[in-house]
Each structure stands twice: as structure tokens, then as C-alpha cells.
C-alpha positions as CSV (number, residue, x, y, z in Angstrom):
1,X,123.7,115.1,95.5
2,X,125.5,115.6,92.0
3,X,124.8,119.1,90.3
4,X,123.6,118.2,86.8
5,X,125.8,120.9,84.8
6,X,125.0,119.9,81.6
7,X,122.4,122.6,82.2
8,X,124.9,125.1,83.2
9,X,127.1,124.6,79.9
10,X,125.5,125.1,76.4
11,X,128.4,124.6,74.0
12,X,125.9,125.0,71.0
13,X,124.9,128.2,71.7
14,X,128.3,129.2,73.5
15,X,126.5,130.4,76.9
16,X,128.2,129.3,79.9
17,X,126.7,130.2,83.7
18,X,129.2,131.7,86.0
19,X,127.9,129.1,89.1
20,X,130.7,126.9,87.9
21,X,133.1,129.3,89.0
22,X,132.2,130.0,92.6
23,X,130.0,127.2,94.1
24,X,131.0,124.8,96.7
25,X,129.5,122.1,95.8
26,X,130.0,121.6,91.7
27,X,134.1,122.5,92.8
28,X,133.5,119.3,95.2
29,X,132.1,117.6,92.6
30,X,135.1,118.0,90.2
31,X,137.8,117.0,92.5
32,X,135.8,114.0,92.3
33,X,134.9,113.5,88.8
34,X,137.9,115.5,87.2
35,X,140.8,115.5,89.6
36,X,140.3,112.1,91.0
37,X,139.5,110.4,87.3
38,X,142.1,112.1,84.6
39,X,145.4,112.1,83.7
40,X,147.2,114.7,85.4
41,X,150.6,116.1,84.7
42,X,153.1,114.9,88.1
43,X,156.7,116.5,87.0
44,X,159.2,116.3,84.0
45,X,161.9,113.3,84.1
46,X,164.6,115.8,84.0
47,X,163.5,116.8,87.3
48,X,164.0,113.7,88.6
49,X,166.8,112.4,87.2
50,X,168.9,109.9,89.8
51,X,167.9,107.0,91.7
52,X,166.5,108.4,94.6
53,X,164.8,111.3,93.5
54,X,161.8,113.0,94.8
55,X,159.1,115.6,93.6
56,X,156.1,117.0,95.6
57,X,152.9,117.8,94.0
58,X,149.1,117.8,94.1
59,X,146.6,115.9,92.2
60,X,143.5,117.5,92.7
61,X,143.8,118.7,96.5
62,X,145.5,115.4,97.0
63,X,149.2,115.5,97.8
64,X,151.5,113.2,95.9
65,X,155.4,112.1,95.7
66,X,156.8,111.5,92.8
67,X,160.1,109.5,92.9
68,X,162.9,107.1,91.2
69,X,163.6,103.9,93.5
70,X,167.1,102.7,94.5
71,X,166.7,100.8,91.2
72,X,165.7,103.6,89.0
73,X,162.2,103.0,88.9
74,X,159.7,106.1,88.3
75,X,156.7,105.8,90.9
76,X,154.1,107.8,92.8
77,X,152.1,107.5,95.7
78,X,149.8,109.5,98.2
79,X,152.7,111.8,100.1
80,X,150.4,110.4,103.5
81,X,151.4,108.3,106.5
82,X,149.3,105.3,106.9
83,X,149.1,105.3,110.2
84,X,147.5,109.0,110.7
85,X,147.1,110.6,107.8
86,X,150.1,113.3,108.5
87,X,151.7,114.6,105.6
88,X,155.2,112.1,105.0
89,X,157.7,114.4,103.1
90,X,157.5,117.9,103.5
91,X,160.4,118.8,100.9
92,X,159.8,120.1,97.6
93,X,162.0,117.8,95.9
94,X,165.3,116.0,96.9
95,X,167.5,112.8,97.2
96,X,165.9,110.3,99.4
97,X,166.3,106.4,100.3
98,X,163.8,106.5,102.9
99,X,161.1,108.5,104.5
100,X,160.5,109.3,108.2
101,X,157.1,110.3,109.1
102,X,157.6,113.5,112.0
103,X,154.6,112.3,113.9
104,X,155.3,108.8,115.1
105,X,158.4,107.7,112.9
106,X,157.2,105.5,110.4
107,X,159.6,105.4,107.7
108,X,159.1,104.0,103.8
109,X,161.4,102.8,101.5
110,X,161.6,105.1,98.0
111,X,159.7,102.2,96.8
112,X,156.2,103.3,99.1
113,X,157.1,100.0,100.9
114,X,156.7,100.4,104.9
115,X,160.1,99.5,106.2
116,X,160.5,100.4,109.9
117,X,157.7,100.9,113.3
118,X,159.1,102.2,116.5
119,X,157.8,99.7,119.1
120,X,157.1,97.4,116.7
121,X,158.0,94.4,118.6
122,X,156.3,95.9,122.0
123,X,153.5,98.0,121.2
124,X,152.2,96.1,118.2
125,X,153.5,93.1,119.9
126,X,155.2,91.9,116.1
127,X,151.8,91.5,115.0
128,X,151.6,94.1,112.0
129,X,151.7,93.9,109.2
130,X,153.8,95.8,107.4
131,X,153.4,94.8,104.0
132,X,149.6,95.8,104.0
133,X,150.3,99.4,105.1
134,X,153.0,100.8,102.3
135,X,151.9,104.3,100.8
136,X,149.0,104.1,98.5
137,X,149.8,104.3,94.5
138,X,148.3,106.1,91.7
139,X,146.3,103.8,89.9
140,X,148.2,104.5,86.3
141,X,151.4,105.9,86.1
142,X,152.8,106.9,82.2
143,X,154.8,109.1,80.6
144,X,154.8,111.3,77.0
145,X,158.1,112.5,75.2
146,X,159.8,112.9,79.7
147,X,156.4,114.3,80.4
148,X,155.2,112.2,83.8
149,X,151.3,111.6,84.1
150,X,149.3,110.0,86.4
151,X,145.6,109.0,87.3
152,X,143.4,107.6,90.3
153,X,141.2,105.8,88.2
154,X,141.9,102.1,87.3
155,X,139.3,102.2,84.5
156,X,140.7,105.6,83.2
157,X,141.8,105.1,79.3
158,X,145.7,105.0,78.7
159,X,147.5,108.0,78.3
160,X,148.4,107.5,74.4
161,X,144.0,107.3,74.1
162,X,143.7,110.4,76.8
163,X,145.9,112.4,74.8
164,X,144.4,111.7,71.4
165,X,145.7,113.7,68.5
166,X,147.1,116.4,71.3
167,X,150.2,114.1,71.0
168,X,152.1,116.0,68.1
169,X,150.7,119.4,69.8
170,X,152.5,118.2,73.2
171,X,155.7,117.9,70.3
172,X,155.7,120.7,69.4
173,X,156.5,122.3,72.5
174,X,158.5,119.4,74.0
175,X,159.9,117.3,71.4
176,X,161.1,119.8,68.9
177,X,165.0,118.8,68.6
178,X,166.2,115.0,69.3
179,X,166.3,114.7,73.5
180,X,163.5,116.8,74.1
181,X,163.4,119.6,76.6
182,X,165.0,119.8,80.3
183,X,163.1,122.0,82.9
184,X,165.9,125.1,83.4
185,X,166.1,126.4,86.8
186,X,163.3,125.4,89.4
187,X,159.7,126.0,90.3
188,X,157.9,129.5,90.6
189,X,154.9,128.8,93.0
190,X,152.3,131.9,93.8
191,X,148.3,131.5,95.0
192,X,145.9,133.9,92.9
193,X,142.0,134.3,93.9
194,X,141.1,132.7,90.9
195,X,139.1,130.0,89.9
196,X,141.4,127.8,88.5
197,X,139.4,127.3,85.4
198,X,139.9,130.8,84.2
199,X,143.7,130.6,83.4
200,X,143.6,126.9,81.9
201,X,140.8,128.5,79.2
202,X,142.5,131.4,78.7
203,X,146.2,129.5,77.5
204,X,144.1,127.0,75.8
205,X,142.4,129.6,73.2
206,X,142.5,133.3,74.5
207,X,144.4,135.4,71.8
208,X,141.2,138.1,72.0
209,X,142.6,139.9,75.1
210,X,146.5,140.2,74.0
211,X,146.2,143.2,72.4
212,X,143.8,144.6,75.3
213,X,145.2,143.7,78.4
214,X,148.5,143.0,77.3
215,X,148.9,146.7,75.5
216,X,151.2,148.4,77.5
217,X,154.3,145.4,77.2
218,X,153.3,144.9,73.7
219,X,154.2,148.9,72.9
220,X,157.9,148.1,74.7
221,X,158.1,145.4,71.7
222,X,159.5,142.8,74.3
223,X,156.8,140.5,73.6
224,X,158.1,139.7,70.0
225,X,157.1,140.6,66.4
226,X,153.5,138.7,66.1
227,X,152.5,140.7,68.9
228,X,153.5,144.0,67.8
229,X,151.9,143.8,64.5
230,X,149.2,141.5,65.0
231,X,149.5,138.0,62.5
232,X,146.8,137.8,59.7
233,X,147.5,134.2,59.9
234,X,146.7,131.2,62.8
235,X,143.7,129.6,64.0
236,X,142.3,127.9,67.7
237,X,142.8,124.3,67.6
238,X,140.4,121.9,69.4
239,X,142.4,118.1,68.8
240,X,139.8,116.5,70.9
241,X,139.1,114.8,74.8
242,X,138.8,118.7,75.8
243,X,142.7,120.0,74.9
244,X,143.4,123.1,73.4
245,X,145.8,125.0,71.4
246,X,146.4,128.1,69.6
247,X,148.7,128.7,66.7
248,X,149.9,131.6,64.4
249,X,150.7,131.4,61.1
250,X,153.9,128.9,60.4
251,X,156.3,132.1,59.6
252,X,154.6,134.6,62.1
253,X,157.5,134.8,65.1
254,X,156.4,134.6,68.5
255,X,159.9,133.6,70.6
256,X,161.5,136.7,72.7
257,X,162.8,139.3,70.4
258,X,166.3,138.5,71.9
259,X,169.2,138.4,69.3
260,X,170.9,134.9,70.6
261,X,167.2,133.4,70.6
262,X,166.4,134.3,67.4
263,X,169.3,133.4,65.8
264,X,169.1,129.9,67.6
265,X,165.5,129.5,66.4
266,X,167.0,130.4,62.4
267,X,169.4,127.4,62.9
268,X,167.1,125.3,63.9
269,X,164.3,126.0,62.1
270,X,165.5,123.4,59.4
271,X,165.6,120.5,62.0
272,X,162.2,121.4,64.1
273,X,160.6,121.3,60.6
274,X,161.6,118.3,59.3
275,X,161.5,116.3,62.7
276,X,157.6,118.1,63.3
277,X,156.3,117.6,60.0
278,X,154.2,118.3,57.1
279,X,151.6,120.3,59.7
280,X,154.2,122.4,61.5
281,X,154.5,124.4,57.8
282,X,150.6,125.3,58.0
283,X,150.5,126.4,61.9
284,X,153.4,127.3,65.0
285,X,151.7,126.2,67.9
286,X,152.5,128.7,70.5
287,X,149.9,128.1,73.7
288,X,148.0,125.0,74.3
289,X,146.0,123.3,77.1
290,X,145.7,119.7,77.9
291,X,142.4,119.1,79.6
292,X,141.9,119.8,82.3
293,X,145.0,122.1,84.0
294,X,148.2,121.7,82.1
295,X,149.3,124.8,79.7
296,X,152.4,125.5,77.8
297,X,153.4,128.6,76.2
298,X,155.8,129.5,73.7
299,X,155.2,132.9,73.3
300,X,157.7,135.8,74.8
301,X,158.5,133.2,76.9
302,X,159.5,129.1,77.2
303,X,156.8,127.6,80.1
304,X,154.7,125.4,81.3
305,X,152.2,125.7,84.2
306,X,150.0,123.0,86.2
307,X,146.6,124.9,87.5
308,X,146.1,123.6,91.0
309,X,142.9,124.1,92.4
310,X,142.6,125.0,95.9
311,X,138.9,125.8,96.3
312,X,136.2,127.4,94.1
313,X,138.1,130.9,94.4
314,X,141.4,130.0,94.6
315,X,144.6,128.4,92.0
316,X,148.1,127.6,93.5
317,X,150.0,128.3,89.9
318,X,153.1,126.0,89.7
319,X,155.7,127.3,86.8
320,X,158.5,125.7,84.9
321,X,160.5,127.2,81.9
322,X,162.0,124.9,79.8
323,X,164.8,124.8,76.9
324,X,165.0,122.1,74.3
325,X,167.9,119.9,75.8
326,X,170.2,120.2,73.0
327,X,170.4,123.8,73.1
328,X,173.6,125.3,74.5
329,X,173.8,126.4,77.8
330,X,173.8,130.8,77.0
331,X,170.2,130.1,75.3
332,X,168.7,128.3,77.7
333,X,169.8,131.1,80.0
334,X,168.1,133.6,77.5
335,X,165.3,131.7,77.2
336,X,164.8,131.6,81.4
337,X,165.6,135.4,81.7
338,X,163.4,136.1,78.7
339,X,160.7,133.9,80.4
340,X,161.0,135.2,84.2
341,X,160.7,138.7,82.6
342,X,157.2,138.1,80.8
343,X,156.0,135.4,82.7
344,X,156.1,134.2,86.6
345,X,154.7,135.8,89.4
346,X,156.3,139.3,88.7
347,X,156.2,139.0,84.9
348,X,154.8,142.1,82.8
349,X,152.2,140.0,80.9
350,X,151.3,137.3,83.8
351,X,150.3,140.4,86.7
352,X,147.8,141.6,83.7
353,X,146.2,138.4,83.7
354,X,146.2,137.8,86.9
355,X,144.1,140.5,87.7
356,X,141.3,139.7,85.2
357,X,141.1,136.0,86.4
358,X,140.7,137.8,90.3
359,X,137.9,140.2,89.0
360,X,136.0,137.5,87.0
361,X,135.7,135.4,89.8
362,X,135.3,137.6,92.6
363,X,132.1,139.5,90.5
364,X,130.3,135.4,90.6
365,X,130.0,135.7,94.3
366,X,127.0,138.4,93.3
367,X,123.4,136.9,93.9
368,X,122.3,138.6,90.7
369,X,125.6,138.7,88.6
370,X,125.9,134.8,89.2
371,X,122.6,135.1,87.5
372,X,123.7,135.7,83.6
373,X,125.7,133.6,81.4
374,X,129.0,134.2,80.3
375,X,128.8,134.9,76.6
376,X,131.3,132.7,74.6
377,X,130.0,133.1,70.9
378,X,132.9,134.6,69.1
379,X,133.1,132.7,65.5
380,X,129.8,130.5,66.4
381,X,129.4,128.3,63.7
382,X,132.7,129.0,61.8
383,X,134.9,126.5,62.6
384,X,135.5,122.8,61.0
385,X,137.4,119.7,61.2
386,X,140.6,120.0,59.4
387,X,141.7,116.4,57.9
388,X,145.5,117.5,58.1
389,X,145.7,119.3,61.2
390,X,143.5,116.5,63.2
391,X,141.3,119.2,64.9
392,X,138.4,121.3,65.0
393,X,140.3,124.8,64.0
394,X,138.5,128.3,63.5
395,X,138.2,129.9,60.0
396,X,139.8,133.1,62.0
397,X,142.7,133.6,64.2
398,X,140.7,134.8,66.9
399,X,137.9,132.7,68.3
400,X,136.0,131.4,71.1
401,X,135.6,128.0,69.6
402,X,137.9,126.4,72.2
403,X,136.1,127.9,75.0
404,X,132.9,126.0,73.8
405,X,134.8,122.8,73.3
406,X,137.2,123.0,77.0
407,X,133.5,123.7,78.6
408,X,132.1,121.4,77.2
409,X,134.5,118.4,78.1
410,X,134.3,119.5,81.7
411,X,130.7,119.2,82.0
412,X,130.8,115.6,80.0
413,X,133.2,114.8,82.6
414,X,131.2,115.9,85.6
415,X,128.2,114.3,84.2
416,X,129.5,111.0,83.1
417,X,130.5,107.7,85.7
418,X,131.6,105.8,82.9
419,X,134.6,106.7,80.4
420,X,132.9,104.7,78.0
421,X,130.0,107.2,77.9
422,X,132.7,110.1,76.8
């Protein structure tokens, strides 16, 4: 039976009840109703460049490959044999024309198509079928400026309508310079004892804790100027459908304090401007969340992250750090140095925040604790929809406003069969 959670999420009154962070049965309910209905981030095309290709991931706690046909074709499918259920590919990524399933040898074309049975022609006597057992598709497949998506659900909207106004957000991370971005280097992968809503709110509108928890890197000043004198300028952005972003003030710098960064970011500052915009000169996006567990970050660092969740108390964090594509090679080293330094498993800032996403899920296992609401009311009532900016945005730099609206969106989601009724 469904958990009705609109009663566990008042975004009015910003109160949210810390059962949505523990319990079995409402994280079973969102790999149904989230995971298995929204468009979720798969892998960047530059990761999967050449005919052939092949990514593993996870939608949900569903395993997926990701991969470019002989013909160049981008397409995705359940990484499961049809014949038993074992796991087909058990590579991270590689070069592939065909797949061999280590249990009983089935073997797929990069197209999913089911190619070769051993004993076909004696044990199944030439009677199966093959063309009605190739590996099972996403429903929608897209993609957004190389960004790769998928989604289960037939009836989901498009991506373009998923993504709303978060489009130029998504820009201004990965489509600053003509070309786009390229993923640099590969994927960091660590498991935290986290709920795996914790880190996705916290990228899409948690500035409140930098100066806090983040103290100790800030006073080496390798976190950049805005965050060694605090900017008076930036707001939390809410663009709709549940996505998040924050933003300083349009001349407030937020890169790594390198010198070969920030003289790359001078040069091109002309460029990014004119290709971003009449918005970029009123806010500089710097960490953003699309609903519900894909966040970026420009911020002492060049990343992006996909949140997996791998039960109620635990997130498998997958990290990329990315470069526009037209920058020369020495800065996009610079930029994954700077990155791996601030953020990643042993970066300074990520260990702080990893320790306050273990301790505010591991206190929700308390009979009493799990009792009282989590208090989200920072700027209550002071924020408004901004005509030019195409989002809800705080009248102050700090706020919980996208909190309320992220918590919100989840519990529409659970709550709602019908994408018509959101």
C-alpha cells in the first residue's frame, strides 16, 4: 500500500518529516514513482564517442547500458540477460560489437538485438525465437546540449517539457563556449551512508552551510574569492518541475583561484556572455539540481554528479569533471586538478559534506527523533517569480526556498499516477 506523503511534506509552512529519509517502504515507493517514471541523466556523448561504445549505469536500482551501434546510433537498454536475469556486461565502459552473457552464453548485438544461443538448434530444437528476446529498452531516450537522458515511462513528457526553463540553467554549465563541454578524465565512484536525497538538496540550494562546514578550506583561500569574502549579491533559483539552482552575483568569482583559470575565464568572459545572454549579466549560476539526482557545480571546482540511490541509508556518488571543449588542453588539466582537490572522494570540501549527510540520516533511525520535522523556513514568504530570470528566486542570497520547492516536487511525484496531474 502507497504511503500518502503529501502529509509528510508541507512546503507552505516549510516542515518536512524526517520518515522520508529512512523508511523502507516510501524509498520502495520512489524507485517506483521517481526512478522508474523521470528523466534520468545516462552519460555524456563525449563519453561515448565511436561506434561501438559502451557506458554502465543505474536508473534507479536498475542497471542500464548505454551504447552507439555499429551504425552510430545512441541506445540503451536493461544491462540484463533475458534468459536469467544475470547481469550482461560487467565493464564500466568500453568498445564492444557484441555481448556474451557469462552464464549460459547468450550474446547481443550493440543494437540489444539477440544474435547467437548455444544449442540453439538442439536444445531449443530451432524453435526460439530470437527476435522476441533482445534486451529490453528505455522507453524514451533524448539528449540536451551532449547531455544523454532517459526514462521508463512511455507516457513521461519529452525532455525539452521535463526540463522546462532549467534549459538555459543546464547552459550555463554545459554550453558556455561553441562545442560544449567534454567529460576530462573518468569517473570517481564512492558509497556514503546517506540518503541520497540529502546531497541532491544540498547542490540544488544549500549556500547556508559553506561558511560553517566548509570554514577550515575557505581560510586556505583555495576555494576562490566569493567564498573568502562572502558575495552580497545572488539568489536560489527554483525554474520549475522540481530543479534547482543557486547563483552569485554576475561579477562575484567563484572558479579556482588558479592563475591559468582565471585568466582563461577573463578571455572568455566576452564570448560566455554574449552566447548566455541578457540573464547571465544579472546572476553566475554556480550549483544547480535537476530533479530528482543530477547536480553540477562550478564552484572551486568543474563537476557534475548523478545521486544513485542504493537503499533508504545509502547513495553510490558517481563524479565527472568537465572542461568546456574548446578550452586548451593545460586548463582543462587545471580545471581537473583544481576539481579532484575540492571535490571527489578525498576532496577538502566533499569529506565535510559527507559527514553531515551520514549524521542526518543515521539520527532518522531514532523512534523519537524520526518524530519531529525538519525545519526548512529560511526566507518563508520572501521569494517571487522573476519575469526575466524564468524562476521563483529568493529576495536574499541565502534561502531555503529551493528546499520547499525540491520537496515539494518529490511528494507530487510520489503521490501522482498521472503526469497530467503534475
Amino acid at each position: 500500500m502507497a504511503v500518502d506523503v503529501s502529509r509528510l511534506v508541507d512546503g507552505e509552512r516549510g516542515l518536512v518529516s524526517r520518515r522520508i529519509f529512512i523508511e523502507q517502504d516510501i524509498y520502495q515507493q520512489e524507485l517506483e514513482q521517481i526512478f522508474a517514471r523521470c528523466w534520468l541523466f545516462l552519460c555524456h556523448e563525449s563519453q561515448i564517442p565511436k561506434p561501438g561504445d559502451f557506458f554502465s549505469t543505474y536508473m534507479g536500482e536498475d542497471p542500464v547500458l548505454v551504447m552507439r551501434d555499429s551504425g552510430g546510433k545512441i541506445n540503451a537498454f536493461l544491462n540484463i540477460c533475458r534468459h536469467r536475469g544475470n547481469r550482461l556486461c560487467l565493464a564500466d565502459s568500453g568498445n564492444a560489437s557484441s555481448f556474451n552473457c557469462a552464464y549460459h552464453g547468450w550474446t547481443y548485438g550493440n543494437d540489444g538485438s539477440l544474435i547467437a544461443v548455444p544449442n540453439e538448434r538442439d536444445a531449443y530444437y530451432g524453435e526460439l525465437d530470437q527476435r522476441k528476446w533482445s534486451l529490453i529498452p528505455v522507453a524514451q531516450l533524448d539528449s540536451y546540449k551532449g547531455l544523454i537522458f532517459a526514462t521508463f515511462d512511455p507516457a513521461a513528457p519529452s525532455l525539452l517539457d521535463y526540463l522546462g526553463e532549467m534549459t538555459w540553467y543546464l547552459d550555463c554549465f554545459f554550453d558556455r563556449r561553441e562545442g560544449g563541454i567534454e567529460v576530462v578524465g573518468g569517473v570517481q565512484k564512492w558509497t556514503i551512508p546517506s540518503n541520497w536525497k540529502l546531497p541532491a538538496e544540498n547542490f540544488a540550494g544549500d549556500s547556508y552551510h559553506v561558511s560553517w562546514s566548509h570554514l577550515s578550506a575557505i581560510k586556505t583561500g583555495f576555494a576562490g574569492d566569493f567564498r573568502v569574502s562572502p558575495a552580497t549579491e545572488g539568489t536560489v533559483l527554483s525554474p520549475g518541475n522540481g530543479h534547482c539552482v543557486i547563483a552569485i552575483g554576475p561579477e562575484d568569482v567563484s572558479i579556482p583561484p588558479e592563475p591559468t583559470i582565471l585568466e582563461y575565464e577573463a578571455q572568455v568572459r566576452a564570448e560566455v556572455t554574449q552566447r548566455l545572454g541578457k540573464r547571465f549579466t544579472r546572476v553566475n549560476p554556480i550549483a544547480a539540481t535537476m530533479f530528482p539526482n543530477l547536480s553540477m557545480l562550478r564552484a572551486a571546482s568543474s563537476t557534475f554528479r548523478v545521486w544513485h540511490p542504493k537503499g533508504p541509508d545509502k547513495t553510490e556518488v558517481w563524479s565527472w569533471i568537465f572542461a568546456d571543449k574548446a578550452a586548451p588542453d593545460h586548463i582543462k588539466d587545471q580545471f581537473r586538478l583544481a576539481s579532484i582537490r575540492g571535490f571527489g572522494p578525498s576532496g577538502t570540501f566533499e569529506q565535510d559534506d559527507m559527514d553531515n549527510w551520514q549524521e542526518c540520516t543515521q539520527t532518522c533511525r531514532g523512534v523519537v527523533s524520526r518524530k519531529y520535522d525538519l525545519n526548512m523556513q529560511m526566507g518563508l514568504g520572501h521569494e517571487r517569480y522573476d519575469d526575466e530570470l524564468k524562476a521563483w528566486a529568493s529576495d536574499f542570497r541565502l534561502s531555503e526556498a529551493n528546499h520547499r520547492r525540491f520537496y515539494s516536487r518529490w511528494a507530487q511525484v510520489m503521490d501522482s499516477n498521472s503526469w497530467q496531474g503534475l
